[in-house]
C-alpha positions in Angstrom: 6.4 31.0 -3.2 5.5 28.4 -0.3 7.4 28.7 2.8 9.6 25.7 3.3 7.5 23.7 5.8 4.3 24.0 3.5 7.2 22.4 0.6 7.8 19.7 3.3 3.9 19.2 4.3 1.4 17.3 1.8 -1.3 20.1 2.5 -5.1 18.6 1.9 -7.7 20.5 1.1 -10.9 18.9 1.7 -14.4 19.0 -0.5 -17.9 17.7 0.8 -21.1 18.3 0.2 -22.8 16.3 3.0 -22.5 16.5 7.0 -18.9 16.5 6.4 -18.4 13.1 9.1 -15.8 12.1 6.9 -14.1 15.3 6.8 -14.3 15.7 10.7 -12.6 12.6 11.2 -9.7 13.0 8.7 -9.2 16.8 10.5 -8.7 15.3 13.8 -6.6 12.3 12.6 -3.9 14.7 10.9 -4.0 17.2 13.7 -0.5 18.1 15.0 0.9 15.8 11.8 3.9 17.1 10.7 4.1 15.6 7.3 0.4 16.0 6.3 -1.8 18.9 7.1 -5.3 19.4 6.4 -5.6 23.9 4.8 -9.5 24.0 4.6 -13.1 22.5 3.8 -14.9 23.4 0.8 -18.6 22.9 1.0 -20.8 22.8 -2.0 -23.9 24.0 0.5 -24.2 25.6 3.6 -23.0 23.8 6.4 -23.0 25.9 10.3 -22.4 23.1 11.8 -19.3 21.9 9.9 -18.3 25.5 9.7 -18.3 25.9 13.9 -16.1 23.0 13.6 -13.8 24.1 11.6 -13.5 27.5 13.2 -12.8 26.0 16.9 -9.6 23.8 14.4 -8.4 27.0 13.3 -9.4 25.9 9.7 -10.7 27.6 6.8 -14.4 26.9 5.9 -16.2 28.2 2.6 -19.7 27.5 1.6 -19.7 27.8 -2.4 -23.2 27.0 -3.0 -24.5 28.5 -6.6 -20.4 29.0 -6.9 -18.7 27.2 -10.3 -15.2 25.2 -9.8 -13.1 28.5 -10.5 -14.1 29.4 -7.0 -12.8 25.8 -5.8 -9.4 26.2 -7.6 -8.9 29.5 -6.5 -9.4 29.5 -3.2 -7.2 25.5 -3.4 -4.7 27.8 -4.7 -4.6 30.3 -2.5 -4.3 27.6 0.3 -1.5 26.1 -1.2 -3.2 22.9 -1.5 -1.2 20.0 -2.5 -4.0 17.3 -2.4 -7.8 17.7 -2.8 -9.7 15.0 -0.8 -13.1 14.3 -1.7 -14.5 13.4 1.7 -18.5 13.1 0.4 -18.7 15.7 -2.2 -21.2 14.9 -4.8 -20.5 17.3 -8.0 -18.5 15.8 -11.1 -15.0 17.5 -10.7 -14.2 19.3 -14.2 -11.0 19.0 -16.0 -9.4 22.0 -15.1 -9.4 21.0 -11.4 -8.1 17.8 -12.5 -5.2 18.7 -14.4 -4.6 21.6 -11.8 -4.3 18.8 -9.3 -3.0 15.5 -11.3 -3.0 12.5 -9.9 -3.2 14.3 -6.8 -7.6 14.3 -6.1 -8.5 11.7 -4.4 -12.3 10.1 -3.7 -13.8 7.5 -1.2 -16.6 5.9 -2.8 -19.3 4.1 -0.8 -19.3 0.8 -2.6 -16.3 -1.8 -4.1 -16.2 -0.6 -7.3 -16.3 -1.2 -10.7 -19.9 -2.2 -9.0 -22.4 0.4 -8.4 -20.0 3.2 -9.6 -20.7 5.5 -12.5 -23.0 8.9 -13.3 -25.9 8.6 -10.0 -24.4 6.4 -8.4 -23.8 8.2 -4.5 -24.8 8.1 -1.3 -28.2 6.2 -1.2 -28.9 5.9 -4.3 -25.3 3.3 -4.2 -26.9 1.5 -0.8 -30.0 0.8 -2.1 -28.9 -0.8 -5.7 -26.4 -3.2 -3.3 -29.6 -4.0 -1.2 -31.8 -4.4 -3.9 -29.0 -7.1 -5.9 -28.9 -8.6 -2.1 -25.1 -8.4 -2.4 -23.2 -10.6 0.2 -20.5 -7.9 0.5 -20.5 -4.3 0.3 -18.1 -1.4 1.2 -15.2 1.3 0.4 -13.0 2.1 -2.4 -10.7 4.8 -2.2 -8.9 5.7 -5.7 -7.5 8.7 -7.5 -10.0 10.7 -9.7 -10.1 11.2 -13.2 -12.1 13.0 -15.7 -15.0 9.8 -15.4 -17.4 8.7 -12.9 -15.8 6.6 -10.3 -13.0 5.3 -12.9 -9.8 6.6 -11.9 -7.3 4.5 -10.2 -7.9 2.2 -7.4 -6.0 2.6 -4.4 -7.2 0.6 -1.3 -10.6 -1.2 -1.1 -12.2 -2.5 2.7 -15.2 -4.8 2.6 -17.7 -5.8 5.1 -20.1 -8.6 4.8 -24.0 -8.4 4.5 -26.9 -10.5 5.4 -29.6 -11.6 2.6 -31.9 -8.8 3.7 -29.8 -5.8 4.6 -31.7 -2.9 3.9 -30.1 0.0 2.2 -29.9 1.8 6.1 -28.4 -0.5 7.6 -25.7 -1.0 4.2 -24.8 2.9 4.8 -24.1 2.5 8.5 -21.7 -0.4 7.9 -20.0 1.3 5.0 -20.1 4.6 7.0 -18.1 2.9 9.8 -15.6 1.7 7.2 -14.7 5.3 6.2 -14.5 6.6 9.1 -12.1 3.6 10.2 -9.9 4.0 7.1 -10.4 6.5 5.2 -7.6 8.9 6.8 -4.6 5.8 7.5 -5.4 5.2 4.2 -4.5 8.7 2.6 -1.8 8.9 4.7 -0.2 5.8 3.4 -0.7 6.7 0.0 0.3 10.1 0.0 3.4 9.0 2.0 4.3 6.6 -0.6 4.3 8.8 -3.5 5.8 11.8 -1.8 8.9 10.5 -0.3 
């Protein structure tokens, strides 16, 4: 039984599998938020660096590297997560962690999908297909995750423009500014709006 503040709280549990910037940022944006807390970071690999910064927050870390998803939705479980926030985590999220969790996971892709979304389609492999099609925009979409690749339902999209000959380093640092601008305001708008 959750105590009554956690019924009150929308309690996030965040999943990365890189440096975890985004995750760093959306900590200390909900940080002494009463109606949306952040429970713990799940990494897929080892991460010190992440995990000293989440011990000095007083947050639970786990490294699950070589660990299936039962690990993830027990230890969600055990957190009493509400939400799980993919904040740059890179494995395909099975269907048991989905329908634990409906409607309720939620991704930040590094592109403005349906374009460069899909199966192998993250990180820089997204940055240099836009660079490559010399896109004039590029940027973030933030939507709910479903059982396929980057298909689940759209929530907020923020573009920024590109010149003819952007490389695919200079497409991640724009976009990278863009999540770390909105990624947070924008969870916390949508998960105030559907838990009123």
């Amino acid at each position: 039984m959750l105590n009554f503040v956690a019924e009150m709280q929308a309690q996030l549990i965040l999943f990365i599998s890189g440096g975890g910037s985004n995750a760093r940022q959306i900590i200390r944006y909900f940080k002494g938020n009463e109606r949306v807390k952040v429970v713990g970071v799940l990494s897929s690999k080892a991460n010190l660096e992440m995990e000293k910064f989440c011990v000095e927050q007083q947050l639970h870390f786990y490294n699950l590297q070589g660990k299936d998803f039962t690990s993830y939705l027990e230890i969600s479980q055990e957190l009493h997560a509400s939400w799980v926030i993919l904040a740059g985590f890179l494995k395909k999220v099975p269907t048991e962690l989905i329908a634990a969790f409906p409607e309720r996971i939620i991704n930040v892709h590094p592109a403005l999908l349906p374009n460069y979304g899909g199966p192998g389609m993250y990180g820089q492999h997204v940055h240099l297909a836009v660079s490559a099609a010399k896109e004039a925009f590029s940027g973030i979409s933030i939507h709910l995750v479903n059982e396929e690749f980057d298909k689940g339902k759209l929530l907020f999209q923020h573009a920024v423009a590109l010149t003819p000959n952007s490389t695919a380093a200079e497409i991640e640092q724009k976009v990278r500014a863009l999540e770390i601008q909105h990624f947070a305001p924008d969870l916390e708008a949508y998960i105030s709006s559907v838990t009123k």
